[in-house]
C-alpha positions in Angstrom: -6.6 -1.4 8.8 -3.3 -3.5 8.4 -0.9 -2.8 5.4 -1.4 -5.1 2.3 2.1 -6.3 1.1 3.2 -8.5 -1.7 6.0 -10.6 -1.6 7.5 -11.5 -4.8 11.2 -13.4 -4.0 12.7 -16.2 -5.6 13.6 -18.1 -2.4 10.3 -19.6 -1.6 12.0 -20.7 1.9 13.5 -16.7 2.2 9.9 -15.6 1.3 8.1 -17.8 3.9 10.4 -16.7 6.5 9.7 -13.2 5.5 6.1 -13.8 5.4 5.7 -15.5 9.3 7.5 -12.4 10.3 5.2 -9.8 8.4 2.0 -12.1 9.7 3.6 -12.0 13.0 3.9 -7.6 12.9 0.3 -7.5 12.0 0.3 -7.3 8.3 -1.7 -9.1 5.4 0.9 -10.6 3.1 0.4 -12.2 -0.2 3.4 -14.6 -2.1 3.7 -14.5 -5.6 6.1 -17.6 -7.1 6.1 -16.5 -10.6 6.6 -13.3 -12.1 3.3 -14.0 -14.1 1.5 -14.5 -10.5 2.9 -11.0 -9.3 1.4 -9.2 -12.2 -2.1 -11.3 -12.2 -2.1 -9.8 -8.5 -1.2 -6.2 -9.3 -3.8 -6.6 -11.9 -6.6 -7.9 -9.4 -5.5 -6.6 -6.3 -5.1 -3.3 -4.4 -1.7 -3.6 -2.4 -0.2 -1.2 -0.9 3.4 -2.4 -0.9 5.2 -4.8 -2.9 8.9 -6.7 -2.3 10.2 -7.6 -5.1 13.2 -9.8 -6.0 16.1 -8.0 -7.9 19.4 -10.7 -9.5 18.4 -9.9 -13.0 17.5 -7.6 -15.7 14.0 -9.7 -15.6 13.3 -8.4 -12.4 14.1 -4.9 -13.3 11.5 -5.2 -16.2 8.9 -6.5 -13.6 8.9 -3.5 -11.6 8.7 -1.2 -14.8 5.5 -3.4 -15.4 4.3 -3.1 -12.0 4.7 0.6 -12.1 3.1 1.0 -15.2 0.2 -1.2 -14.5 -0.1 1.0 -11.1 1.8 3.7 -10.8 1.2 4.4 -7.6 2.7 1.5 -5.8 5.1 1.2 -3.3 8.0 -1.4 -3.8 11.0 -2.1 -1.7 13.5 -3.8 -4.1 15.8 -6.8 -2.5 19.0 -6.6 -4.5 21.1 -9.5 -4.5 24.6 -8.5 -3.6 25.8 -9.3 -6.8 23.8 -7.4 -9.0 26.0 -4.7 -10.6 26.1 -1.4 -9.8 25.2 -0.3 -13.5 22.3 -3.0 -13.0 21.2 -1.0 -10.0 21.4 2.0 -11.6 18.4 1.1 -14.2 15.6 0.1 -11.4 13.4 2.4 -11.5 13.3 3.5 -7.9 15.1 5.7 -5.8 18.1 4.4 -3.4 16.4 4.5 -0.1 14.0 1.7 -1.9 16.4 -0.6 -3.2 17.6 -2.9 0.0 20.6 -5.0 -0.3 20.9 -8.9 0.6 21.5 -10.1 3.5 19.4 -8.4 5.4 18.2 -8.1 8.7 14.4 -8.7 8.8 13.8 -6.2 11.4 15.5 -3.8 8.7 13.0 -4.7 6.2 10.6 -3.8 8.3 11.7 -0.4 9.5 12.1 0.1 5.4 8.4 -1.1 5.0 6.9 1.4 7.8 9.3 4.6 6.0 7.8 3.8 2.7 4.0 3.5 4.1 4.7 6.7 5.7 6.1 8.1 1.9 3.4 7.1 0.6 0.8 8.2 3.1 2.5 11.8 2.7 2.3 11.7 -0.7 -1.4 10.7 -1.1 -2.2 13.1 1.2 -0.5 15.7 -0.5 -2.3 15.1 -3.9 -5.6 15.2 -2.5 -5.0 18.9 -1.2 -6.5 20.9 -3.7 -4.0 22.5 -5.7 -4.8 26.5 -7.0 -2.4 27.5 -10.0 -3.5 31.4 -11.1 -7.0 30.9 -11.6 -6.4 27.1 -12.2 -7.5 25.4 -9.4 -7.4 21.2 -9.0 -8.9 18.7 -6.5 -8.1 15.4 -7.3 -9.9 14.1 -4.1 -13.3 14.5 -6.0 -11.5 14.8 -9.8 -12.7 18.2 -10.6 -11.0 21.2 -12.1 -12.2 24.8 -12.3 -11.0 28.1 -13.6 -11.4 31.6 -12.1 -14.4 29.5 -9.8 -16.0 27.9 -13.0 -16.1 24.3 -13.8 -13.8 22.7 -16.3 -15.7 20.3 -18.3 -13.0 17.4 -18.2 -13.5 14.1 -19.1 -12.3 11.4 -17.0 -8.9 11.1 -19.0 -8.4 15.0 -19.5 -8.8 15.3 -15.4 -6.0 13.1 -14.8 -3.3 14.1 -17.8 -4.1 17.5 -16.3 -3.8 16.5 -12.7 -0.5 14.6 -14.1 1.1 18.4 -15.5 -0.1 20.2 -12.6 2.0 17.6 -10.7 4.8 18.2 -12.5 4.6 22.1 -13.1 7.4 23.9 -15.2 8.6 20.3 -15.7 8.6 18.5 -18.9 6.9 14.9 -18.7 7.7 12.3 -22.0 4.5 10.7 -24.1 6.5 8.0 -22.6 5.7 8.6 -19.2 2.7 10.0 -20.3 0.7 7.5 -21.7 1.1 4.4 -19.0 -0.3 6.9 -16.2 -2.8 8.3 -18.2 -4.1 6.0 -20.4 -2.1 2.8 -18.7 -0.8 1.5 -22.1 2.2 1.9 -23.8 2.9 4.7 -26.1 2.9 3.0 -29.9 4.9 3.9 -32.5 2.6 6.4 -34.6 0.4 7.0 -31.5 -1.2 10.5 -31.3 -4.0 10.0 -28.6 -2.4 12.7 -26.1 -2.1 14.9 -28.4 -5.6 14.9 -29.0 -6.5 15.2 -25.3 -3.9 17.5 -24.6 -6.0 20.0 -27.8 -9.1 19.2 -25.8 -7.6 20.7 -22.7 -6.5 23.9 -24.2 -9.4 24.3 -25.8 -11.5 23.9 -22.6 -9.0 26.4 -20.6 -8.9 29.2 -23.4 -13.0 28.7 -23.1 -13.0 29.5 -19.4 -10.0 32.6 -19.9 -7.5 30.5 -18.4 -5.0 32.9 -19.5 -2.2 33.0 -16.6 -1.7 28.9 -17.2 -0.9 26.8 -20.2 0.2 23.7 -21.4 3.7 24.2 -23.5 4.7 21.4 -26.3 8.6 20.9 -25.5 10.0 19.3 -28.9 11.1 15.4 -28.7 10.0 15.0 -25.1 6.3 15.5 -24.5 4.3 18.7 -22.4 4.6 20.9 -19.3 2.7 23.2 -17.6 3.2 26.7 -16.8 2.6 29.6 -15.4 2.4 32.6 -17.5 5.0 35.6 -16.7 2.6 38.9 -16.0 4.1 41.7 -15.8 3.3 44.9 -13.8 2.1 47.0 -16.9 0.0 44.3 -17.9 
């Protein structure tokens, strides 16, 4: 099945050349002309891979949306050779997926087949159920069960679990929390995490979940981790 990519560049002659080529290596390839038009296709479409545009602090703010709107995404950003190096420094991906203009096209596409396999990696590795104590995940069918019992999760409680487990003995912000979980920003007096993140304790205390736990770190957001048992316990 051929890689979906999007193609969001402000050279419309740049980005049909780009296209032809990807067409050419076998891949489906969508152009966005407007910023508007590359959101309205994240929205609507499942792509794998997105190229995206970087000259401007506009762009940067698209791939925020783009990430919030599906976090799991791949993007290759183009940066313009005159973007800053403190403007490079705020997109939001890491260095091996920010390209520099001019660029070789074959170059590009080496970058695109390293990402896809990133990416393929990664999935892979989420799916593999994940055993913490007597926590055990598997996000491959979205169930959760501890010591061999089922946790009664809803939907949302799976995946801001699945989301700590991810990131265990590391703190992850509301901030982060609330566009992966609940894909909307965090508001101002907001307190719908917290009131999932209750339910989850609840549900793991019920089941004697008792070697795992969910920690509140102060002006950040949550972690999990593992409890410390020691050997006169």
């Amino acid at each position: 099945m051929p890689l979906n990519l999007l193609l969001s560049l402000h050279d419309e002659v740049f980005e049909a050349l780009i296209a032809d080529f990807l067409v050419f290596c076998n891949y489906e390839v969508t152009a966005a002309y407007t910023q508007n038009d590359t959101i309205n296709y994240c929205k609507d479409n499942a792509f794998d891979i997105a190229l995206i545009d970087v000259s401007d602090e506009k762009d940067i703010e698209l791939i925020k949306y783009c990430l919030t709107l599906k976090p799991d995404l791949g993007i290759l950003a183009l940066v313009h050779g005159e973007v800053s190096e403190q403007m490079r420094e705020a997109i939001p991906l890491p260095k091996n997926q920010q390209l520099t203009l001019p660029l070789p096209l074959v170059d590009i596409l080496e970058s695109i087949k390293v990402l896809d396999d990133s990416l393929k990696s990664a999935k892979l590795k989420t799916l593999t159920p994940i055993t913490l104590g007597s926590l055990c995940i598997n996000k491959q069918n979205q169930t959760a069960s501890v010591h061999g019992k089922t946790l009664a999760l809803t939907l949302t409680e799976f995946t801001l679990l699945n989301l700590l487990v991810q990131n265990i003995n590391t703190p992850v912000s509301k901030d982060d929390i609330y566009p992966k979980v609940l894909g909307r920003p965090r508001g101002q007096y907001d307190r719908a995490i917290d009131v999932h993140i209750s339910s989850v304790r609840h549900k793991l205390q019920q089941l004697g979940c008792d070697d795992v736990y969910i920690e509140s770190v102060r002006g950040i957001g949550y972690q999990l981790k593992k409890r410390q048992i020691s050997e006169n316990d």
